[in-house]
N, C-alpha and C positions, 0 to 999 in steps of 0.2 A: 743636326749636330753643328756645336759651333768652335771652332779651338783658336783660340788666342794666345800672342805670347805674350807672356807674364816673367817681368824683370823682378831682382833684385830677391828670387826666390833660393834659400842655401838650406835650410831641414825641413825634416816632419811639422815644426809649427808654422812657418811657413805657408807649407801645402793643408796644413790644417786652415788656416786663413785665408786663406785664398777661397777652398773648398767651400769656409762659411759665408764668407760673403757672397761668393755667388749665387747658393741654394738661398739668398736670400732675395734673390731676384724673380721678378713675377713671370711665369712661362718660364723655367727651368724645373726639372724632375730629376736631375742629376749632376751630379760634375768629375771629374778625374783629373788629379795633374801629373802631372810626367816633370818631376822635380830636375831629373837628368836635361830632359830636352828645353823645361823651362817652360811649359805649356797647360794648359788647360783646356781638357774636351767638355763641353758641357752639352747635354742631351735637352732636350724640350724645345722650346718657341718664344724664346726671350727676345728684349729688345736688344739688339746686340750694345746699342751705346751705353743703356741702361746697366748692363752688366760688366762691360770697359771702366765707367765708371764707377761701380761700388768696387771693384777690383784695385782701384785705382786710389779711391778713397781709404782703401782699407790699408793703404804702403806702398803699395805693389802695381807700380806700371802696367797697364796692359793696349795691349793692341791685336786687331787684325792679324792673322797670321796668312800669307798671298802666297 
């Protein structure tokens, strides 16, 4: 499991975006974001940068969550 935080996220499309981009990432099987806390759990074996950046690409900041 990996959860990153994910800026500049405010509705449902949003967390629809996000969700898509990540499921688009190789070694991912799932994703969740918690719109409230700003987050993203994603399930599998991704590369984490791999996935920072298509998150990141897709509008939406992300990073590390420590």
């Amino acid at each position: 499991m990996v959860k990153l935080k994910v800026e500049k996220m405010s509705c449902g499309h949003c967390a629809s975006a996000v969700t898509a981009a990540a499921t688009k990432v190789s070694g991912v099987d799932g994703a969740t974001v918690d719109l409230e806390a700003g987050e993203v759990a994603v399930s599998g074996n991704p590369d984490v940068n791999a996935l920072i950046a298509a998150i990141t690409d897709a509008g939406y900041p992300a990073s590390e969550t420590h």
